[in-house]
Biotite code that builds the C-alpha atoms (Angstrom):
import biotite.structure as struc

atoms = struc.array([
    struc.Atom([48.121, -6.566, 189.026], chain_id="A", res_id=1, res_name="UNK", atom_name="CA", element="C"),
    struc.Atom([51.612, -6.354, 188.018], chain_id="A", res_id=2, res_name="UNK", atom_name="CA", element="C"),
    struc.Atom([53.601, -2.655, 188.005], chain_id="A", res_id=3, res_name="UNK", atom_name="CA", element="C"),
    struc.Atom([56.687, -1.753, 186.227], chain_id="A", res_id=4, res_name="UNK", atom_name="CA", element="C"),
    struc.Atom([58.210, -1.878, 189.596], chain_id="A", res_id=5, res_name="UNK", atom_name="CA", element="C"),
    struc.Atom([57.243, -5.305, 190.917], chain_id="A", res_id=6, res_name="UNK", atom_name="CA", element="C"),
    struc.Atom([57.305, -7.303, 187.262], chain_id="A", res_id=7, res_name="UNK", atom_name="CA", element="C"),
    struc.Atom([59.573, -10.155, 186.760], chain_id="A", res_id=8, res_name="UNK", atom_name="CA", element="C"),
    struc.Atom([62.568, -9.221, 184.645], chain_id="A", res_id=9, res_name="UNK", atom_name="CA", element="C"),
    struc.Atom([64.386, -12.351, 184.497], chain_id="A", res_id=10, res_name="UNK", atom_name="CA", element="C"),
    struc.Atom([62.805, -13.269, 181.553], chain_id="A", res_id=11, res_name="UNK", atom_name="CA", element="C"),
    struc.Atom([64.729, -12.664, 178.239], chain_id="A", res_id=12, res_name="UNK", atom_name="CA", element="C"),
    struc.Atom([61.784, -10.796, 176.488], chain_id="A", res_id=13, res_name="UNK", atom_name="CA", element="C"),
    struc.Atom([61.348, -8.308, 179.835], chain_id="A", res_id=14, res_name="UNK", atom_name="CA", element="C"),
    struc.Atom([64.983, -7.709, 179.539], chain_id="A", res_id=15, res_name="UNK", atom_name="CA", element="C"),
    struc.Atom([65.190, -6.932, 175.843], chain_id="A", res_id=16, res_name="UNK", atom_name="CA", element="C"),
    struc.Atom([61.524, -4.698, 176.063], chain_id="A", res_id=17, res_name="UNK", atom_name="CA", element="C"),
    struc.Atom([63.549, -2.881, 179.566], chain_id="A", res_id=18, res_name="UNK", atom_name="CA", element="C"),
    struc.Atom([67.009, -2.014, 177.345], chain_id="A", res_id=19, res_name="UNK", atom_name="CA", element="C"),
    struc.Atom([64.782, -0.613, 174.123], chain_id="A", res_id=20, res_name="UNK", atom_name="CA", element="C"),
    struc.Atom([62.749, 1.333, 176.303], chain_id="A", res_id=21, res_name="UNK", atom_name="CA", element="C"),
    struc.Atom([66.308, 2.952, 177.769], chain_id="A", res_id=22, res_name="UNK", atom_name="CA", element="C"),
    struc.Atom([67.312, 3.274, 174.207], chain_id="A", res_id=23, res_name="UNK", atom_name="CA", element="C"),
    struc.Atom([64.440, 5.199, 173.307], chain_id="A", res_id=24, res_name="UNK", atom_name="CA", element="C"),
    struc.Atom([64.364, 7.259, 176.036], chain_id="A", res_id=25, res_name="UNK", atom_name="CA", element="C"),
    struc.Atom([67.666, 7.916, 175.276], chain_id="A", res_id=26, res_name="UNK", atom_name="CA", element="C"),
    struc.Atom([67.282, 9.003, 171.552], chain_id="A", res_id=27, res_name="UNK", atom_name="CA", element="C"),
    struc.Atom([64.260, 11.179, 172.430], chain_id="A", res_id=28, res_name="UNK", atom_name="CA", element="C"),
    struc.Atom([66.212, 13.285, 175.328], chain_id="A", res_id=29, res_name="UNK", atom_name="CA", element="C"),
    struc.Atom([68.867, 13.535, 172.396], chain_id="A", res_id=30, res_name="UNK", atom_name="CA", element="C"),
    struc.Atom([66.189, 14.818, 169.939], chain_id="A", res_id=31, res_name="UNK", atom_name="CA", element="C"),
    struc.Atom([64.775, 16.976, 172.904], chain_id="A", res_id=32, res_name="UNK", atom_name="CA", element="C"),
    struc.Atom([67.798, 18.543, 173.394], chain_id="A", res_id=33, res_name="UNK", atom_name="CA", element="C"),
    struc.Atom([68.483, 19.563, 169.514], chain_id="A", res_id=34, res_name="UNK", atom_name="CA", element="C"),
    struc.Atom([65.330, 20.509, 168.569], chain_id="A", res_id=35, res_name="UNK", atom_name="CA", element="C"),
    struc.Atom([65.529, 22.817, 172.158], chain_id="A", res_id=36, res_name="UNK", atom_name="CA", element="C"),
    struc.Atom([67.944, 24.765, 170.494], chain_id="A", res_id=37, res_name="UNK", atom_name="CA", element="C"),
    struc.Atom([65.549, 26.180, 167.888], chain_id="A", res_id=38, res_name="UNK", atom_name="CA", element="C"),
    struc.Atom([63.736, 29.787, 167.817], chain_id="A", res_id=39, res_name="UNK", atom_name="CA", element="C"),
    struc.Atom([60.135, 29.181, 168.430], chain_id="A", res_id=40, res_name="UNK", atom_name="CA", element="C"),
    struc.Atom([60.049, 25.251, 169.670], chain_id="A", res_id=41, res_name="UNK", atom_name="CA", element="C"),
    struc.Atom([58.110, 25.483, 172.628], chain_id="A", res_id=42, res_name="UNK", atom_name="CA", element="C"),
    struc.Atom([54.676, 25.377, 170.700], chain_id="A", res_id=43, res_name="UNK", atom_name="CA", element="C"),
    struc.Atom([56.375, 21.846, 169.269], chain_id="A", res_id=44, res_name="UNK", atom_name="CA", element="C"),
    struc.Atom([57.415, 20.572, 172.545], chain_id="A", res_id=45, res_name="UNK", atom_name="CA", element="C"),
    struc.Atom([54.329, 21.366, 174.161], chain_id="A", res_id=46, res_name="UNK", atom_name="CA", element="C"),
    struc.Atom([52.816, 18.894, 171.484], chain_id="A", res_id=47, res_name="UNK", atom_name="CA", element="C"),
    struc.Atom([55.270, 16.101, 171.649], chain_id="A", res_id=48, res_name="UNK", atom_name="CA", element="C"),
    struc.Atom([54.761, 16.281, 175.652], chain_id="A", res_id=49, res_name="UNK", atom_name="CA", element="C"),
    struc.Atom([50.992, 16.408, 175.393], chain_id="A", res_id=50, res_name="UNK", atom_name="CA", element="C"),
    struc.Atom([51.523, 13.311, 172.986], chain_id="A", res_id=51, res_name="UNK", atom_name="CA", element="C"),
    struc.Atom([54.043, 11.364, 175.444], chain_id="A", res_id=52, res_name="UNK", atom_name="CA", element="C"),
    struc.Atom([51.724, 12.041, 178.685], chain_id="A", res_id=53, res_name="UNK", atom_name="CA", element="C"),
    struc.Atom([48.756, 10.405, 176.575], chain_id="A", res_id=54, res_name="UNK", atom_name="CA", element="C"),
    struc.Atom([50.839, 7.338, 175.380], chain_id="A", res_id=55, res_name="UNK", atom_name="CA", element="C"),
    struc.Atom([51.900, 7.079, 178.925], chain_id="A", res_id=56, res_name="UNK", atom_name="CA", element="C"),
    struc.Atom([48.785, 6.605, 180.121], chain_id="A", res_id=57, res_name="UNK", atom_name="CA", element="C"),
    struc.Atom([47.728, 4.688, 177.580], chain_id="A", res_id=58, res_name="UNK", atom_name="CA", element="C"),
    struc.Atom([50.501, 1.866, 178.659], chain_id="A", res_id=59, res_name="UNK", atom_name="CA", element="C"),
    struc.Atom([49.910, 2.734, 182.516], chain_id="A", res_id=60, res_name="UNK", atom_name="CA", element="C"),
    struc.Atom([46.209, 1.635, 182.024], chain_id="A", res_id=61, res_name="UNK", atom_name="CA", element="C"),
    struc.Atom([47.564, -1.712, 179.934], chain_id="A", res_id=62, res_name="UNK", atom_name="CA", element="C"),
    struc.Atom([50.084, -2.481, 182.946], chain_id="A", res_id=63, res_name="UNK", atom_name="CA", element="C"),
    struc.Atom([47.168, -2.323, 185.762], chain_id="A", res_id=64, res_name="UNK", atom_name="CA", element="C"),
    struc.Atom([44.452, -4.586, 183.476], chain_id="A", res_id=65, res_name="UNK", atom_name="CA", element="C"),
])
């Protein structure tokens, strides 16, 4: 059972799938941060963090199969 912790990255495909997941965490703290700004954007980020805790379970329960 492999975790992001203990899996190989020497391969070329682990690195490239590592440095677009730092890009897109990246772009969405960017887009956090701007939409932050707005009156009345807590109902939205209470959505998109609702959304990003299911899709990160989702891939948690693909990593331990």
């Amino acid at each position: 059972m492999a975790t992001p912790t203990t899996a190989p990255t020497s391969s070329p495909e682990m690195v490239r799938a590592i440095q677009e997941r730092d890009m897109l965490v990246r772009e969405c703290q960017g887009l956090l941060w701007q939409v932050a700004r707005r009156p009345g954007c807590i109902k939205l980020l209470m959505g998109v963090r609702r959304q990003l805790q299911i899709f990160a379970g989702y891939k948690k329960g693909r990593w331990e199969r």
